[in-house]
C-alpha positions in Angstrom: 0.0 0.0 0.0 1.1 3.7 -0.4 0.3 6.2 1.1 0.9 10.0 -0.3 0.7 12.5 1.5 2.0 16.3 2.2 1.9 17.5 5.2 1.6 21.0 6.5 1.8 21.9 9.8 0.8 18.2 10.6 -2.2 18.2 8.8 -2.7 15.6 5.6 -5.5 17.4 3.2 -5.2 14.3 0.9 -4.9 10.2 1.3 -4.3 8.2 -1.6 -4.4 4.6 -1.5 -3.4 2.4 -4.3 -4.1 -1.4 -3.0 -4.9 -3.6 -0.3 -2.0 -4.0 2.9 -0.2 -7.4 2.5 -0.7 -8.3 6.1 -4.4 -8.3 6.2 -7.8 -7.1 6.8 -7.8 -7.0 10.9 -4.2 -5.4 11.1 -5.3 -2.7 8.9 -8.5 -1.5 10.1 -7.5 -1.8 13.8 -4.2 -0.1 13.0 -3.3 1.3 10.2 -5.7 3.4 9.6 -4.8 6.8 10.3 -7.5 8.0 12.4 -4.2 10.5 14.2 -4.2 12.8 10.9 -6.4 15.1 10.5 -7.6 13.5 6.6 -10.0 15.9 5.0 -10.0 14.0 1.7 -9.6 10.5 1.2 -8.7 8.4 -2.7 -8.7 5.1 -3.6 -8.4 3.1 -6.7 -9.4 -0.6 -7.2 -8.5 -2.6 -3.7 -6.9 1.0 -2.3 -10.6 2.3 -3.3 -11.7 -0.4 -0.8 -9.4 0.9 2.1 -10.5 4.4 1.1 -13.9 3.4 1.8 -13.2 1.3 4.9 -11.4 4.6 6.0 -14.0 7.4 5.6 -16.3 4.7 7.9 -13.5 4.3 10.2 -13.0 7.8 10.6 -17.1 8.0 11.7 -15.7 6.3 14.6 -13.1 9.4 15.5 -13.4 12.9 16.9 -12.1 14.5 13.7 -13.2 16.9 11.5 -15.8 15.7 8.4 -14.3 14.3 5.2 -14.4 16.5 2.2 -14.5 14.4 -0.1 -14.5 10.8 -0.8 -13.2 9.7 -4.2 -13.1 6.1 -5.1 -12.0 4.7 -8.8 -13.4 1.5 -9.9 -13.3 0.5 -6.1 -13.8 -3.3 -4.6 -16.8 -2.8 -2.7 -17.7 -5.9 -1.6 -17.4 -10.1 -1.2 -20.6 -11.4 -0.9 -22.1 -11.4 -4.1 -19.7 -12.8 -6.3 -22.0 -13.8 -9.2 -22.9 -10.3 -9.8 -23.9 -9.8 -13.8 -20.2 -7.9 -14.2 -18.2 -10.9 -12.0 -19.8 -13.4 -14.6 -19.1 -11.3 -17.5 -15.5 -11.3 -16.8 -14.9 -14.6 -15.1 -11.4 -15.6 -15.6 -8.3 -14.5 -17.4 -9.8 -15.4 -21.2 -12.1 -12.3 -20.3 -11.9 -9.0 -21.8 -11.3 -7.1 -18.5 -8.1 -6.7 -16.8 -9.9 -7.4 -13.5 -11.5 -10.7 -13.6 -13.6 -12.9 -10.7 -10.9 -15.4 -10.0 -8.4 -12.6 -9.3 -10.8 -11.1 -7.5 -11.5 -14.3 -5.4 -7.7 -14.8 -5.0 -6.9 -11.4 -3.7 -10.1 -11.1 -1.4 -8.9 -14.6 0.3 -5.6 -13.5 0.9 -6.8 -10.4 2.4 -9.0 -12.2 4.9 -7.3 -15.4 5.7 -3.6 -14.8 4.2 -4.1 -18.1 2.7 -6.8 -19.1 -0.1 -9.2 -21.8 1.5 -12.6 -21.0 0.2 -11.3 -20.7 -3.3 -14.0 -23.5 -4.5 -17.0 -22.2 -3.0 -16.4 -18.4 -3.8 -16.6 -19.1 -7.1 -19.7 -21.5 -6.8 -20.9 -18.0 -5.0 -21.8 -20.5 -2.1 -19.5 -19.0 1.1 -22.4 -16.8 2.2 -24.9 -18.6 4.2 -28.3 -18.3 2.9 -29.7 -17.1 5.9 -27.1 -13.9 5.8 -28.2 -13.5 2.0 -31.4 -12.9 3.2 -30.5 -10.5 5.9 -28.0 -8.4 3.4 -30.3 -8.3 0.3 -32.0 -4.9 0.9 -28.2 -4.0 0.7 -27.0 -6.2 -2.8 -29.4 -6.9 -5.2 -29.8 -6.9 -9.1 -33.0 -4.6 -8.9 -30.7 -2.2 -7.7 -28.5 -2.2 -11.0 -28.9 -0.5 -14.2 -31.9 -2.6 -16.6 -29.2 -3.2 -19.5 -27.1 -4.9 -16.4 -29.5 -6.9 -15.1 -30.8 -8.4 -18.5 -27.1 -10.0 -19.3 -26.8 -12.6 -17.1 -29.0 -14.8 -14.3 -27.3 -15.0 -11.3 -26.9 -19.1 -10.3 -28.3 -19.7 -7.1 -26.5 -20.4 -3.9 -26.5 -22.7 -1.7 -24.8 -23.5 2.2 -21.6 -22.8 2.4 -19.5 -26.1 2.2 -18.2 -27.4 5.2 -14.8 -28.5 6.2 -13.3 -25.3 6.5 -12.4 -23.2 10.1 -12.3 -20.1 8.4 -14.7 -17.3 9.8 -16.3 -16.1 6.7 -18.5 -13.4 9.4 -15.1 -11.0 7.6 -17.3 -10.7 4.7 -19.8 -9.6 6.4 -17.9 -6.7 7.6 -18.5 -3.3 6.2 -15.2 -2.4 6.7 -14.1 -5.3 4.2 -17.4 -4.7 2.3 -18.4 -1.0 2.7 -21.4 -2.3 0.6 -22.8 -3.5 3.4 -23.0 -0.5 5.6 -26.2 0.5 7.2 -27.9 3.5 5.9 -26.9 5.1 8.7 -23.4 4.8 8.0 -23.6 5.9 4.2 -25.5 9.1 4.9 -22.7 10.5 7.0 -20.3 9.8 4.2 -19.0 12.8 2.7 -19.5 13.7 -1.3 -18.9 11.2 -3.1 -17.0 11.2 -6.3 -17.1 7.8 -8.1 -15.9 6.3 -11.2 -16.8 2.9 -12.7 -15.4 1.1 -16.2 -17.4 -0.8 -18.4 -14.9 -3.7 -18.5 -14.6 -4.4 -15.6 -15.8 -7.3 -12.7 -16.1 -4.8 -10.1 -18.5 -2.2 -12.5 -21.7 -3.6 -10.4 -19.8 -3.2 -7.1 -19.8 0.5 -8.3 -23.4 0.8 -9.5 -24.7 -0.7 -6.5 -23.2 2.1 -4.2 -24.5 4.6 -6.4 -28.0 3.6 -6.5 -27.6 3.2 -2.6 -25.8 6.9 -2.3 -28.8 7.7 -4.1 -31.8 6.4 -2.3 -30.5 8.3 0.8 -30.4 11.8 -1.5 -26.2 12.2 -0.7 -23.7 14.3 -2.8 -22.8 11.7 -5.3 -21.1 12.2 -8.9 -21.1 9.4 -10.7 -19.0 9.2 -14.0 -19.1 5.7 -15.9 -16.4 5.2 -18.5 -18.0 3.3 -21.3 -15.9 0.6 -23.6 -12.9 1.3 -21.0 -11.7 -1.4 -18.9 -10.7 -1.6 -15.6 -7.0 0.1 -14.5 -7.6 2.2 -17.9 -6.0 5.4 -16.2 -2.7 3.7 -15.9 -2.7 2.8 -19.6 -1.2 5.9 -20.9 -1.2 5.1 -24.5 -5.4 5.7 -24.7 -6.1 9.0 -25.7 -9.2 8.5 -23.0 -6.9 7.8 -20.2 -5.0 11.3 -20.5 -8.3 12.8 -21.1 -9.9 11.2 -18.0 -6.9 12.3 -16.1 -6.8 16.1 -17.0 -10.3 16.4 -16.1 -10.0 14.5 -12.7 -7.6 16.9 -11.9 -9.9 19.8 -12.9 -12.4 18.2 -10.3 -10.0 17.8 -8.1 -8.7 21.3 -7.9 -12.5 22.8 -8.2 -13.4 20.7 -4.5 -9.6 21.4 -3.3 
């Protein structure tokens, strides 16, 4: 993970986080993240848009000052609903997208457990108990997605979660490892919003889903969806559309700076 920052007279007016911490979920949120500063805007892309989220509902916890702004680019937002229409799109590295489910499933494991022992039933989409599918629908569901989305593909159903595993899959469960799955409560007290989600991309529902939620509780959300563009598009400097997308990110930047 990296962290950028510039301080001035010990305050950090910007975060930037660029991926996941490689010694886990716990260690991070308990420890890592830096609820000290005084952070009035937080950034993430991909996994580091994760930990930006996970950070601006950490910081709810703190007696600091309110986020300006939260800015998340094509961010992980969640482990539960792994047969999402965009995870089955791009399933595996003979997809189009650069961010595919079984990466996805690989990373999220190691993240949780350090070690990959649900690998099987994550991408059967059966590691959530049916029960807790229930109780977290209002939160995940297709009707919450865009109609030319939901039309694509047909979810498979899930079942128990196998056994034989000591594991505590409860982690996914967490909004802190999926911010989708903060209450309401939690999300109106976010700060604005700025998000950005690619067309080609496994994690483009994770996005849509937190916009339609950001919506249904009226918060400052911008939304811009990159169509045709894949996933980590910015860092591929030889599209005319990535240079394009940068200059004006740093125009938006500068107008809520």
């Amino acid at each position: 993970m990296e962290l950028c920052r510039e301080p001035q007279q010990e305050r950090v007016p910007l975060v930037y986080i660029t991926d996941r911490p490689a010694w886990g979920f716990c260690r991070f949120v308990g420890h890592y993240i830096p609820v000290h500063w005084f952070v009035s805007r937080v950034t993430g892309d991909s996994a580091g848009g994760n930990l930006a989220m996970a950070t601006a509902l950490r910081l709810q916890k703190e007696s600091t000052p309110q986020l300006k702004l939260l800015s998340l680019m094509y961010p992980t937002l969640q482990a539960f609903d792994l047969n999402l229409p965009s995870y089955l799109a791009h399933p595996n590295r003979w997809s189009t997208s650069f961010c595919m489910k079984d990466t996805l499933i690989h990373c999220m494991q190691l993240y949780a457990f350090g070690h990959e022992p649900l690998t099987s039933a994550m991408v059967d989409n059966t590691h959530i108990s049916q029960e807790d599918r229930i109780k977290y629908s209002k939160f995940i569901n297709l009707d919450m997605l865009p109609l030319k989305y939901r039309a694509k593909h047909t979810p498979k159903a899930s079942s128990t979660p196998r056994a034989g595993t000591e594991v505590d899959t409860g982690v996914f469960l967490d909004p802190f490892f999926s911010p989708l799955l903060a209450s309401d409560e939690a999300l109106r007290r976010l700060p604005p919003v700025y998000l950005m989600t690619a067309d080609i991309d496994a994690l483009r529902d994770d996005g849509f889903l937190l916009a339609s939620r950001l919506r249904s509780l009226g918060r400052d959300l911008d939304h811009q969806h990159m169509e045709g563009l894949e996933h980590g598009f910015v860092l591929f400097f030889y599209y005319e559309s990535a240079l394009e997308y940068i200059e004006n990110y740093s125009s938006y930047l500068k107008a809520k700076l």
